[in-house]
N, C-alpha and C positions, 0 to 999 in steps of 0.2 A: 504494500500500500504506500509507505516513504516512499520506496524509488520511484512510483508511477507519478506520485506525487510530487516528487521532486523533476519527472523530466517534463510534466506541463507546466513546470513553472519555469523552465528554460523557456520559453515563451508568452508565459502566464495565461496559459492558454486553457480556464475554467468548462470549457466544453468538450476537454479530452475524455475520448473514451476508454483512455486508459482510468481513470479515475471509480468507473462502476465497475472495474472489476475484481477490485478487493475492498470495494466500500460502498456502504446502502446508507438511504435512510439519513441520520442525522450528522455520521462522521461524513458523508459524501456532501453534504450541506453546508460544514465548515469549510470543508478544501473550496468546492467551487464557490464562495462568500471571499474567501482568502486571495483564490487569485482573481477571480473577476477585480477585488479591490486593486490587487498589485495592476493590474492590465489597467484599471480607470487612475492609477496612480501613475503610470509610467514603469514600473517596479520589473525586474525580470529577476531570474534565481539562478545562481548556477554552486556545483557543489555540489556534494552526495550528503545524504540524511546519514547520522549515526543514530543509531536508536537505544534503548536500554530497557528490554521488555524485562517484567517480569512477574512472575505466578506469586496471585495473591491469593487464592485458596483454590480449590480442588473438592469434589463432593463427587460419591462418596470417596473416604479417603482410599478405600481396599482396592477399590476399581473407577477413577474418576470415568463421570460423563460430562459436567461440567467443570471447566476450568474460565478459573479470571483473570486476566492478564494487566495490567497496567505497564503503559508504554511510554516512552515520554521522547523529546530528539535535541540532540546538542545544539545549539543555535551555532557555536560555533565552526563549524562544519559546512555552516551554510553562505555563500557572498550573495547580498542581496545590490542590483544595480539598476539604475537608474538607466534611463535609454542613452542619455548622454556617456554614461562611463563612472558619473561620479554615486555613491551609494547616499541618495537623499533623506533626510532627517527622518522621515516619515518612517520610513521602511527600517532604519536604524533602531529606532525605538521599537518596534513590535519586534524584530530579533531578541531582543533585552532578555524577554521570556523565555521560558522553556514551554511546548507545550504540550499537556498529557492528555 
């Protein structure tokens, strides 16, 4: 889902269809919100996602069928740029965070 994620934002390109195919629903609703904004921003992405999943429970414990993951991606890992070249305040500040 990062990387698909990460390669339509080489274009900030909110209507790839790489993006439905590891995300529904409400996480698919973030990304394309995100880059639609970076595209109405000027904003482009380049850089690969690091991520840091990890298992926050499991049910039942003997033989899971549910597991919950919590995921979160290194901001900095990622160069966020401006059409001109230079990386604009805008786009600086929403790196700041991590997001999970």
């Amino acid at each position: 889902m990062w990387t698909d994620f990460a390669t339509a934002g080489h274009t900030s390109n909110w209507k790839s269809p790489l993006l439905s195919q590891h995300a529904t629903a409400y996480a698919l609703q973030v990304m394309q919100k995100s880059l639609y904004t970076d595209h109405k921003d000027g904003v482009i992405t380049k850089g690969s996602p690091i991520d840091h999943p990890t298992v926050k429970s499991a049910s039942p414990a003997d033989d899971p069928t549910i597991v919950i993951i919590a995921d979160s991606v290194a901001p900095a890992s990622i160069l966020r740029l401006g059409c001109s070249g230079v990386t604009p305040t805008v786009a600086a500040a929403r790196m700041g965070q991590r997001r999970r």
